[in-house]
C-alpha positions as CSV (number, residue, x, y, z in Angstrom):
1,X,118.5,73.0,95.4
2,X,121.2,75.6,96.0
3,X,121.0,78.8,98.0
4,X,122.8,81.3,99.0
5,X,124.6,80.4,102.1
6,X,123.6,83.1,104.7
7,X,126.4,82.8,107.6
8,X,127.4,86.0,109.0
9,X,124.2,88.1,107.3
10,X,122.6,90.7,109.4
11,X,118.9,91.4,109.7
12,X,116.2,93.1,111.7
13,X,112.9,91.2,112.4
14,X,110.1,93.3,113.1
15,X,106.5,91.7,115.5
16,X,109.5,88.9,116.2
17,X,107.3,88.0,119.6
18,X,105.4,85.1,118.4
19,X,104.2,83.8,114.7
20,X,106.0,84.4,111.8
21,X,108.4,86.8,113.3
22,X,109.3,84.5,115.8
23,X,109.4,81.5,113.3
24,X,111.3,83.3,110.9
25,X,114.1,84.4,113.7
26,X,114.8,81.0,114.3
27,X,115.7,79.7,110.8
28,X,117.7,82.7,110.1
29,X,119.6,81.8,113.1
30,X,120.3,78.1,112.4
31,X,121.5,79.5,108.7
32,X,124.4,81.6,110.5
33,X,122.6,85.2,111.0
34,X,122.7,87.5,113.2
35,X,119.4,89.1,114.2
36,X,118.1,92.6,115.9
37,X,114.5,90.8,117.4
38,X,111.6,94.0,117.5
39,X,108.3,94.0,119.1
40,X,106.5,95.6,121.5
41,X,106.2,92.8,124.2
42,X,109.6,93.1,126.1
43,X,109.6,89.8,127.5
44,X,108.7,87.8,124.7
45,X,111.2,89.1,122.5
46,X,114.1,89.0,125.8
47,X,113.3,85.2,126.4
48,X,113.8,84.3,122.6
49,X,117.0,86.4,122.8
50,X,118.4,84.5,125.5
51,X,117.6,81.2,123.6
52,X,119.0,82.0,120.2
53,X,122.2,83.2,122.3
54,X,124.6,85.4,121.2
55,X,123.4,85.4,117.9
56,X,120.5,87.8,118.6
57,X,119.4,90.6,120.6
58,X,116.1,92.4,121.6
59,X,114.9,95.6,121.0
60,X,111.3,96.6,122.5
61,X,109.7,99.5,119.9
62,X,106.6,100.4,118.9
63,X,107.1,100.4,114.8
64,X,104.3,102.9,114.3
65,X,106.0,105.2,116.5
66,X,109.0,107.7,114.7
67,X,111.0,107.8,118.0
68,X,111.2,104.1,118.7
69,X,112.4,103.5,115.2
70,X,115.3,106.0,115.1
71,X,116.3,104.5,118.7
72,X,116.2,101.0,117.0
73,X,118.0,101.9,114.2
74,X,120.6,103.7,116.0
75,X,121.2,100.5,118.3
76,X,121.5,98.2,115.1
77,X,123.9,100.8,113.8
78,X,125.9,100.6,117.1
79,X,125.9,96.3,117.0
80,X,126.3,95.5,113.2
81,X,128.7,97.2,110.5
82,X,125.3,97.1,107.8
83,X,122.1,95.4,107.3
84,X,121.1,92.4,105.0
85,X,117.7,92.3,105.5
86,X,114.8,93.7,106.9
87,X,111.6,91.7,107.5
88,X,108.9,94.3,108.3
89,X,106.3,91.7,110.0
90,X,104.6,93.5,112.6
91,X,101.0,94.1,112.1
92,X,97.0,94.3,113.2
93,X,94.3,93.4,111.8
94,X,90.6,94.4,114.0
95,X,87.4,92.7,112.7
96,X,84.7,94.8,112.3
97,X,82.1,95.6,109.5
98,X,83.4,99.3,108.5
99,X,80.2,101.0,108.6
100,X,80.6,100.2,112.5
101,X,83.9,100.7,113.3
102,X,85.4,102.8,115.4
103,X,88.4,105.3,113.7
104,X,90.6,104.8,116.9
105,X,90.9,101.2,115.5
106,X,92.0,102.4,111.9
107,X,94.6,104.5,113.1
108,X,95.9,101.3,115.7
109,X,96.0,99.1,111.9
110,X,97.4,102.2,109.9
111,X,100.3,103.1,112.1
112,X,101.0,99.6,112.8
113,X,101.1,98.0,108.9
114,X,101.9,101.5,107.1
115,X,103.8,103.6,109.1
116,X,105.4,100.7,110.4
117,X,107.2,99.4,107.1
118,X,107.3,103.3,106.1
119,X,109.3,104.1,109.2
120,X,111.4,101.0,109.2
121,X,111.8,100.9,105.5
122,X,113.4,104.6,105.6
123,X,115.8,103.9,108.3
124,X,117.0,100.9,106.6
125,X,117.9,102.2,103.4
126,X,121.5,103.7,104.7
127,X,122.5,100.3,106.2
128,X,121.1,98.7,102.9
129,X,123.3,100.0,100.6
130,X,126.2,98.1,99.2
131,X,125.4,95.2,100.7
132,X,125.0,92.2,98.3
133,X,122.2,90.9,97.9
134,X,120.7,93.4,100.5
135,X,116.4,93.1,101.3
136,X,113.8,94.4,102.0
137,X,111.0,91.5,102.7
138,X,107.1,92.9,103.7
139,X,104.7,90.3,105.5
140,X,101.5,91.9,103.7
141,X,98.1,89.2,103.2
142,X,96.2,87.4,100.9
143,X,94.1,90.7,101.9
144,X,96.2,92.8,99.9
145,X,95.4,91.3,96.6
146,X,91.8,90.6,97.8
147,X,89.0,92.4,100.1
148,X,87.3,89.8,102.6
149,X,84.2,91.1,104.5
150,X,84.9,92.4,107.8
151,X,88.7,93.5,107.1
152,X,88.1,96.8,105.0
153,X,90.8,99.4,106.9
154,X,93.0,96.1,107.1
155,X,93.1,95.1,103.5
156,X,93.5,99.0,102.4
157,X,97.0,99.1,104.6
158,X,98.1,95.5,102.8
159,X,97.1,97.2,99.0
160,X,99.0,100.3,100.5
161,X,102.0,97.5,101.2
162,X,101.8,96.3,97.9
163,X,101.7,100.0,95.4
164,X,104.6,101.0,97.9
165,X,107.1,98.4,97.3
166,X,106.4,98.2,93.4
167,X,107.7,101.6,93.4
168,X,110.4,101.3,95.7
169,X,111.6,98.3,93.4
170,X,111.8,100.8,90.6
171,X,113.5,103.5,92.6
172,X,116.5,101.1,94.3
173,X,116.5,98.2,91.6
174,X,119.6,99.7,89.9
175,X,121.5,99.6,93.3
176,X,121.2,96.3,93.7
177,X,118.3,96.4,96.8
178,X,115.8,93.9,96.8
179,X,112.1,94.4,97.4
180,X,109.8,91.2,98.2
181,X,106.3,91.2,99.4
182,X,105.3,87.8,101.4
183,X,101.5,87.5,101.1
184,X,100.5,84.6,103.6
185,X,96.7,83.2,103.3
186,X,95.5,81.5,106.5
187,X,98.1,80.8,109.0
188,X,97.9,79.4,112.5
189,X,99.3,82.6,114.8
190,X,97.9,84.6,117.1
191,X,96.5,87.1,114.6
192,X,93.1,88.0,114.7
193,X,92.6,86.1,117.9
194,X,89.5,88.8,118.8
195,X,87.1,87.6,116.0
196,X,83.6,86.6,117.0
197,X,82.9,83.2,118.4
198,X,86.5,81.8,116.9
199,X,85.7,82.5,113.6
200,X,89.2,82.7,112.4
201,X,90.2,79.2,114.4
202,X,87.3,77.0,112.7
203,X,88.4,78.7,109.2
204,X,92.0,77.9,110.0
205,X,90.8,74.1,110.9
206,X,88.4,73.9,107.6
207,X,91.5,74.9,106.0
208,X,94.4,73.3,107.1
209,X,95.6,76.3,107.6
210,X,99.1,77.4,107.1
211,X,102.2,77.1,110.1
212,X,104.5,80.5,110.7
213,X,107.0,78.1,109.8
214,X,105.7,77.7,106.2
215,X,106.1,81.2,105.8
216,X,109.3,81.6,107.6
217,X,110.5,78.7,105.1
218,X,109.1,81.4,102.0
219,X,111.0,84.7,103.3
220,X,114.0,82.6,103.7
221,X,114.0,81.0,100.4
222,X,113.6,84.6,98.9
223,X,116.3,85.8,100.8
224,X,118.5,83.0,99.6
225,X,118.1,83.8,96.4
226,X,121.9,84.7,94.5
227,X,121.5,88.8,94.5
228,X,120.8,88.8,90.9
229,X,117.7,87.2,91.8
230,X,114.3,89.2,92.9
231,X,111.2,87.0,93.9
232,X,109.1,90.4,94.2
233,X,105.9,88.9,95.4
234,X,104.7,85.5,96.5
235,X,101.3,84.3,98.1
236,X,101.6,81.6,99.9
237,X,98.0,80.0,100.8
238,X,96.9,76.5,102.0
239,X,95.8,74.4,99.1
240,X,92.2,74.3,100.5
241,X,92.2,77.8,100.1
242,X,90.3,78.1,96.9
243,X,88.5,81.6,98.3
244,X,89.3,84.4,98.3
């Protein structure tokens, strides 16, 4: 199979502290990138700079807020000459039938997985330009083509992923910038580690669920697509995972 080789690319890997951030940091380093690694936990993100070497570098930032953002942007801007590709993985997802919920926790999911890839998204688009092959690749869910009991505020911020980058693809395809949306089903990360009585751990087990490495593996192969090429959406679910 031949892809695009990738040695020298620059990208920006958003909740890059464990999971499929973390996972996908490390491939994009063995292909030759060089990486800006986001999240909020400082010395998550620090260690796995100082392993991947000179090849990355932390930023801690809270995506959700408009001021971390424009100080992470304006440290890529300072380190690389452009940017190849932005992975806008950080998210949350809180448990809850809606009815009981409590609004603090929708605004916790909505700043984190909209105005997350909304702030990112916009401050990428300068450094995106004219760059071949340039991307923009969205960790959304299975949740965003689907509604699962207990994840209501949740899957409206993946559906909210989904309408967003369908236009964006519209509005930037002529320039030559790519939009993908990665929708992973169940995966074995920290996510929803606060369901009741493991929920989500016996499901991942019934499953045989997913690794962050699969779907490291899925953004990457998207990204190594010749620039001509958009894969614009791909779910990626274990093959027991006939519902939902």
């Amino acid at each position: 199979m031949k892809l695009e080789n990738l040695t020298g690319k620059t990208a920006i890997i958003t909740g890059a502290s464990s999971g499929i951030g973390e996972a996908t940091a490390r491939l994009l380093v063995a292909e030759g990138m060089k990486l800006a690694l986001v999240a909020r936990r400082a010395d998550r993100i620090a260690a796995l700079a100082e392993e991947l070497g000179d090849a990355a570098f932390a930023v801690t930032a809270d995506v959700g807020n408009a001021d971390d953002v424009k100080r992470l942007f304006g440290e890529v801007g300072e380190r690389f000459d452009g940017l190849d590709l932005l992975v806008n993985n950080a998210g949350v997802g809180i448990y809850g039938k809606f009815g009981e919920s409590d609004p603090a926790d929708w605004k916790t999911q909505i700043d984190a997985n909209i105005y997350g890839v909304l702030h990112c998204t916009h401050a990428a688009l300068p450094l995106l330009k004219g760059r071949p092959g340039a991307m923009v690749a969205t960790v959304s869910s299975i949740g965003g083509r689907y509604g699962i009991e207990g994840w209501g505020v949740y899957n409206a911020t993946k559906f909210a992923v989904i309408g967003f980058h369908d236009c964006l693809r519209k509005e930037y395809g002529e320039e030559g910038i790519r939009f993908t949306v990665i929708e992973p089903g169940s995966v074995w990360t920290e996510w929803g580690d606060k369901t009741p009585d493991g929920m989500l751990e016996k499901r991942r087990a019934a499953l045989d669920a997913l690794t962050a490495e699969d779907i490291a593996n899925a953004i990457g192969f998207a990204f190594a697509q010749p620039a001509r090429v958009l894969v614009e959406e791909m779910l990626v679910r274990p093959v027991r995972q006939v519902m939902p």
